[in-house]
Backbone bond lengths (Angstrom), bond angles and torsions (degrees), N, CA, C in turn:
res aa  C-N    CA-C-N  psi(-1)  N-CA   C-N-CA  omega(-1)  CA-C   N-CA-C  phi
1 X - - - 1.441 - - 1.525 108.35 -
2 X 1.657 113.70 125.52 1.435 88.58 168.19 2.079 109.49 -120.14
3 X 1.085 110.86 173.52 1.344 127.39 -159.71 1.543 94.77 -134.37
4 X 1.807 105.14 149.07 1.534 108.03 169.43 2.199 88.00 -116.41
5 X 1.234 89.68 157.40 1.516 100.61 -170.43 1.615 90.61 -109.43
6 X 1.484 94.84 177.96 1.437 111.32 176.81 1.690 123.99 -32.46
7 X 0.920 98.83 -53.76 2.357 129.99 -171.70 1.564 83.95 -79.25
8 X 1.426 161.30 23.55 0.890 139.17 -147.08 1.615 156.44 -4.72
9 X 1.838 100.56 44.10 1.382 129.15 -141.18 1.882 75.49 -93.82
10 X 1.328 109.84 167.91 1.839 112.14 -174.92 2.013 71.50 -113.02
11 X 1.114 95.29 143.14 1.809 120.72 167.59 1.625 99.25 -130.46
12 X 1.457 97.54 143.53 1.382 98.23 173.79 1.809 112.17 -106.64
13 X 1.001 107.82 129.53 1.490 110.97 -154.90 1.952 105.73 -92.56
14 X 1.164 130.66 78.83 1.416 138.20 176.84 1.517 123.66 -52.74
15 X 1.079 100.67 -24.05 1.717 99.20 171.41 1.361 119.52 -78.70
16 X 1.777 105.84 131.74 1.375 108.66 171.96 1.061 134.89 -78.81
17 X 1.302 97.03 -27.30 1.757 103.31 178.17 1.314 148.19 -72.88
18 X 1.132 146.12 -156.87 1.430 135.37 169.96 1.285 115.72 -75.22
19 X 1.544 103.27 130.11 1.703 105.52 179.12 1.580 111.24 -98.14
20 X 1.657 126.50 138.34 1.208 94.70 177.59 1.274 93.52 -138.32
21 X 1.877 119.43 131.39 1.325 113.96 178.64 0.968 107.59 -88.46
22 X 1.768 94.50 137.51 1.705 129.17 154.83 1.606 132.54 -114.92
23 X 0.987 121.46 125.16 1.313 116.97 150.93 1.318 124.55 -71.93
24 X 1.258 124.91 116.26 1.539 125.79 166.58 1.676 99.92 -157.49
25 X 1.593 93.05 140.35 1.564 106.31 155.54 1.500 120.59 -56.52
26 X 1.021 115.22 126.48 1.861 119.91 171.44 1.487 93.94 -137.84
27 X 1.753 96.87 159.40 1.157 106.39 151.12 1.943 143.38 -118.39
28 X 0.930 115.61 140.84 1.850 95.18 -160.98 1.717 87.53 -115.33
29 X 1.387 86.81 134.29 1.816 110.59 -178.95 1.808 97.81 -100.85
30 X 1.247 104.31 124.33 1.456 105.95 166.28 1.327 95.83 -139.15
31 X 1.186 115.34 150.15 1.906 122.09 171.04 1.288 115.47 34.71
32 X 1.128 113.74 27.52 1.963 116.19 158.14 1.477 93.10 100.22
33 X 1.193 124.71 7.20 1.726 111.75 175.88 1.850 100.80 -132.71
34 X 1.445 91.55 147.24 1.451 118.60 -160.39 1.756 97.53 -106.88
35 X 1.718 102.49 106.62 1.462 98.77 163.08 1.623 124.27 -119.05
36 X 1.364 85.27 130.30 1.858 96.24 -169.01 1.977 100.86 -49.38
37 X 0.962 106.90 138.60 2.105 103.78 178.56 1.667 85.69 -133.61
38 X 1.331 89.43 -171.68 1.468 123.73 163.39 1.072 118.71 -142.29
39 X 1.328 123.26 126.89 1.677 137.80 -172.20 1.736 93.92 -76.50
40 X 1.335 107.93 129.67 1.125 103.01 164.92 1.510 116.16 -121.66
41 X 1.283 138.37 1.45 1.233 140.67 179.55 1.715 108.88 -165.65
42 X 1.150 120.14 149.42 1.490 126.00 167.09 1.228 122.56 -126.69
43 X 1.679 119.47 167.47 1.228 109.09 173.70 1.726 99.46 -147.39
44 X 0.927 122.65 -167.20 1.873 129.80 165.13 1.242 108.99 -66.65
45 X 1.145 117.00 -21.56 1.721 124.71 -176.46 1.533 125.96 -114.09
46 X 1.333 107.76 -7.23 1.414 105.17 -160.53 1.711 114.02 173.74
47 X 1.042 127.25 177.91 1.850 132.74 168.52 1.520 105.01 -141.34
48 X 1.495 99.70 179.04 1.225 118.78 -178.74 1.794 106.32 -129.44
49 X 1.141 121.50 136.35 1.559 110.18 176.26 1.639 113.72 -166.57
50 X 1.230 116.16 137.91 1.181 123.65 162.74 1.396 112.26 -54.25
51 X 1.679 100.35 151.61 1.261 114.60 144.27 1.514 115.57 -162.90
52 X 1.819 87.61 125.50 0.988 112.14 -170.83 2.153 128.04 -34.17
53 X 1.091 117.95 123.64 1.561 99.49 -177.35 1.455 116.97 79.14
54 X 1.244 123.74 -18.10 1.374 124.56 -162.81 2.020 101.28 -57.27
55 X 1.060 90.44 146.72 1.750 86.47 166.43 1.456 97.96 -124.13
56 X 1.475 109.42 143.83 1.320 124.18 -158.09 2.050 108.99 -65.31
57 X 0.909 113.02 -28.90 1.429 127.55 161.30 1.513 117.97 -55.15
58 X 1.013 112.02 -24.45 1.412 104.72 159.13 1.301 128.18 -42.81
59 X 1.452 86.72 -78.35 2.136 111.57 175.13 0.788 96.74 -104.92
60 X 1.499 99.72 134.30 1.605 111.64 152.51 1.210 111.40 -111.83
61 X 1.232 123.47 -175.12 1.575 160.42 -160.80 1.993 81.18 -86.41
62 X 1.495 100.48 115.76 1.820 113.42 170.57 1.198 108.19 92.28
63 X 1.350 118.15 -10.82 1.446 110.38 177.25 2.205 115.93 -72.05
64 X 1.282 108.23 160.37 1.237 101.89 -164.78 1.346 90.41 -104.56
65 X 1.590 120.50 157.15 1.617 135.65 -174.78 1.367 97.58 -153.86
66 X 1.819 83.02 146.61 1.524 100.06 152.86 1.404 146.73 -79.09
67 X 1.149 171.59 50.23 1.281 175.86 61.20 1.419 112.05 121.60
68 X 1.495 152.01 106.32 1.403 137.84 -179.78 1.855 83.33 -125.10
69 X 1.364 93.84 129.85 1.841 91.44 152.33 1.518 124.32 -103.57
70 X 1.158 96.56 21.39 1.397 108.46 -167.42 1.657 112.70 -126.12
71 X 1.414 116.30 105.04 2.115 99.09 -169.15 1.391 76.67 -97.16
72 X 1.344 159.25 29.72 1.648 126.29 154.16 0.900 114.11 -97.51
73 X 1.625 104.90 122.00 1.408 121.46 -169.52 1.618 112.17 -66.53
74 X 1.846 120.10 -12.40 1.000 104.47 -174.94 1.565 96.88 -94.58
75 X 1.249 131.66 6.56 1.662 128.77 162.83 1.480 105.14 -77.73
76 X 1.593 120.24 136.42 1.447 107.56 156.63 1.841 108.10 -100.08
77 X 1.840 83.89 116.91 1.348 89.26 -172.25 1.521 111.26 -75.75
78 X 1.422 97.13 -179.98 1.753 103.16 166.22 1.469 120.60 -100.81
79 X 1.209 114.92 156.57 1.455 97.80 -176.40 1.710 95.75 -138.68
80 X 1.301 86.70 143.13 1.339 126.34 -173.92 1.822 111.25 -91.17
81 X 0.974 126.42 121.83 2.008 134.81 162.39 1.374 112.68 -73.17
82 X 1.020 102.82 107.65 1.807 108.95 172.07 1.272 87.19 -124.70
83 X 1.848 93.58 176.77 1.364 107.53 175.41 1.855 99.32 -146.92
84 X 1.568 101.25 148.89 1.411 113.18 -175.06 1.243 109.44 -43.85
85 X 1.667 150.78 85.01 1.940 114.81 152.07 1.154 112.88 -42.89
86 X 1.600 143.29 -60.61 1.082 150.01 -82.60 1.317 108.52 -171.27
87 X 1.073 136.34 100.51 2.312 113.85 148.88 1.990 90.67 -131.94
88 X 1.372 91.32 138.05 1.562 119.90 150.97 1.369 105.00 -120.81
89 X 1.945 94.42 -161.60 1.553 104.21 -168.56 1.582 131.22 -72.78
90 X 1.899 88.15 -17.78 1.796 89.53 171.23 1.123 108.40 -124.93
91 X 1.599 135.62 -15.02 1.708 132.01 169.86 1.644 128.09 -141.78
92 X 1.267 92.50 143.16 1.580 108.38 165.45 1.421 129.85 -88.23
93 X 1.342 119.84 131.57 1.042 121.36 -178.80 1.888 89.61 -124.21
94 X 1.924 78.89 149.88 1.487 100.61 -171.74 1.486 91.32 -150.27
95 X 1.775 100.99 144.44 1.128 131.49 -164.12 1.848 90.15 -104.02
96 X 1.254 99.34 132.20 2.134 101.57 -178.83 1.823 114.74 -98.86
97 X 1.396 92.41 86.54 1.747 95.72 176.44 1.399 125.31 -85.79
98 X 1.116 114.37 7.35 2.138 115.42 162.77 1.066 103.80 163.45
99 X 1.213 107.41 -160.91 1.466 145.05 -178.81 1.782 119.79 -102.29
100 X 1.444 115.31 127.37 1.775 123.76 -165.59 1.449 80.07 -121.85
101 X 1.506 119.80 139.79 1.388 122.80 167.21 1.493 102.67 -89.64
């Protein structure tokens, strides 16, 4: 399947399953720093989400992340292990491999 994204770049979209858009604040932990995103779609396997400012050199594609569905800092959220499929110029997609206590 392919998809055009925001920047009108063509992404090829690999997931089979059901996509379901959401808006929600999350936060994704990579290398000890916490960036506020927005979830923009989910699936059984994975999401899609902005983040704001990001420059694509940051993350790459295999890198491992943290997952928060929760940005209030006065909640202690849970965090979730994904890992990068995906970054372009406006989203990340991450694949959801467990549970981080």
């Amino acid at each position: 399947m392919m998809a055009i994204n925001a920047a009108g770049e063509k992404i090829t979209c690999k997931r089979s399953g059901t996509r379901f858009d959401v808006e929600q604040d999350i936060i994704i932990h990579h290398k000890g720093i916490k960036y506020p995103s927005k979830m923009k779609n989910i699936s059984i396997t994975g999401l899609i989400a902005s983040i704001p400012g990001l420059s694509p050199d940051t993350i790459q594609p295999g890198d491992a992340c943290g997952l928060s569905f929760s940005s209030d800092p006065k909640v202690k959220a849970e965090i979730y292990s994904s890992k990068v499929s995906r970054v372009d110029s406006s989203q990340i997609a991450l694949n959801f491999l467990g549970f981080i206590l």
